[in-house]
C-alpha positions as CSV (number, residue, x, y, z in Angstrom):
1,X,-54.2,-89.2,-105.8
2,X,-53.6,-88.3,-109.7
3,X,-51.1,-89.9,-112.2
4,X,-47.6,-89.1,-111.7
5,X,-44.7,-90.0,-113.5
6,X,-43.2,-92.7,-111.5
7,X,-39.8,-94.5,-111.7
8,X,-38.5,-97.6,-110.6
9,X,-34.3,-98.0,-109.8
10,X,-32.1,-100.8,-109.4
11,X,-28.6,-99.7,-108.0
12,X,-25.7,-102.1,-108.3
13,X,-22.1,-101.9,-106.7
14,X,-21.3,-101.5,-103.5
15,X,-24.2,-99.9,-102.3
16,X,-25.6,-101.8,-99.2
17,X,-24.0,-101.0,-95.7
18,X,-22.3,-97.5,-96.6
19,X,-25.8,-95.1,-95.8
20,X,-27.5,-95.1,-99.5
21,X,-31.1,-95.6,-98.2
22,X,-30.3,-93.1,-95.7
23,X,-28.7,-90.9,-98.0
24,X,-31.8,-91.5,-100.2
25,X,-34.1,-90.3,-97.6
26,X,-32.4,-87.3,-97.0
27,X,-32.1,-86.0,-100.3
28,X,-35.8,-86.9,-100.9
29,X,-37.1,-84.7,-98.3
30,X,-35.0,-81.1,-100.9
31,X,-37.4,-82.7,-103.3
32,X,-41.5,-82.9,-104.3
33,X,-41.0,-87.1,-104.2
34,X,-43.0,-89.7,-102.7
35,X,-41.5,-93.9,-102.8
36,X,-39.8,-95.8,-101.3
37,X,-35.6,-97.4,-100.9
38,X,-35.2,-101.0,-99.5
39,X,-31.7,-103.4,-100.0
40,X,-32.4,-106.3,-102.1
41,X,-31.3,-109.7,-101.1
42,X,-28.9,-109.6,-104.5
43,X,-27.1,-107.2,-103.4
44,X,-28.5,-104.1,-104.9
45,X,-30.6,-101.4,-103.6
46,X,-34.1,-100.9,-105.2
47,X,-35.5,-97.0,-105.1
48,X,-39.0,-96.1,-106.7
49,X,-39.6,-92.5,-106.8
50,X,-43.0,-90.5,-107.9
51,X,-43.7,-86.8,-108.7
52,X,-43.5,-84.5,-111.7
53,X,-40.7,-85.5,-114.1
54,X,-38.4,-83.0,-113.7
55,X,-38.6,-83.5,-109.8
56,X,-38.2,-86.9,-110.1
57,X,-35.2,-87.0,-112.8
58,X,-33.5,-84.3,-110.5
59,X,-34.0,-86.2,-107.4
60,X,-32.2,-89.5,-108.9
61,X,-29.4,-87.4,-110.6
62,X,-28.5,-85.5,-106.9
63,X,-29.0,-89.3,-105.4
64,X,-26.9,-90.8,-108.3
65,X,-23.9,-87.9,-107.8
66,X,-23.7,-88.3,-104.0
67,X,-23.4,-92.2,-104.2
68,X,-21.3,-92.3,-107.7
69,X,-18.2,-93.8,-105.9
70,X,-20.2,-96.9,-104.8
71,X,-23.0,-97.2,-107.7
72,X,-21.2,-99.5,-110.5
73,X,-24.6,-100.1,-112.7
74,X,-27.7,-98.2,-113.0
75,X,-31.1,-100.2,-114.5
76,X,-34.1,-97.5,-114.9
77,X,-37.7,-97.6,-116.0
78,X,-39.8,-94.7,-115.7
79,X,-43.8,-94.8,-116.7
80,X,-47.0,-92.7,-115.9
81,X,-49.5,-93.8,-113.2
82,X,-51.8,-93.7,-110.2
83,X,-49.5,-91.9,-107.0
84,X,-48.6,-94.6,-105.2
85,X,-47.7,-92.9,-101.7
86,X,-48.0,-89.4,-100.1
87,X,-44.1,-89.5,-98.7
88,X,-40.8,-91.4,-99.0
89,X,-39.1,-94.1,-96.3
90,X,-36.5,-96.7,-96.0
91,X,-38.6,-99.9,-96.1
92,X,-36.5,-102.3,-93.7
């Protein structure tokens, strides 16, 4: 498992209990990403996503369009590292 360009996502709003993490899933599996989605106990939802960079930055974006109405605040860091996973899942 190589370096990939990996990026971790904090979602704030009103985005636990209206099917983002499922959401999240879904459109990960149109995309060449590996991570994981969980709720936090604040209230937001952390994502962590891995894969080339442009797979990656277009796999947030789609996510980031079809939850806009919900999503208030968006907190991103992106850095290069050892692959992390080999798919993507909702951890509970």
């Amino acid at each position: 498992m190589g370096t990939v360009y990996q990026a971790t996502i904090h979602f704030s709003g009103h985005v636990q209990g209206v099917g983002f993490r499922w959401t999240t899933e879904r459109v990960a599996a149109r995309f060449k990403v590996t991570g994981r989605v969980r709720n936090l106990a604040d209230g937001r939802v952390w994502l962590f996503a891995e894969g080339l960079r442009a797979e990656v930055d277009t796999f947030v974006r789609e996510v980031r369009h079809l939850m806009r109405d919900n999503i208030t605040d968006v907190e991103s860091e992106g850095f290069e590292g050892k692959r992390k996973y080999s798919d993507f899942r909702i951890l509970r």
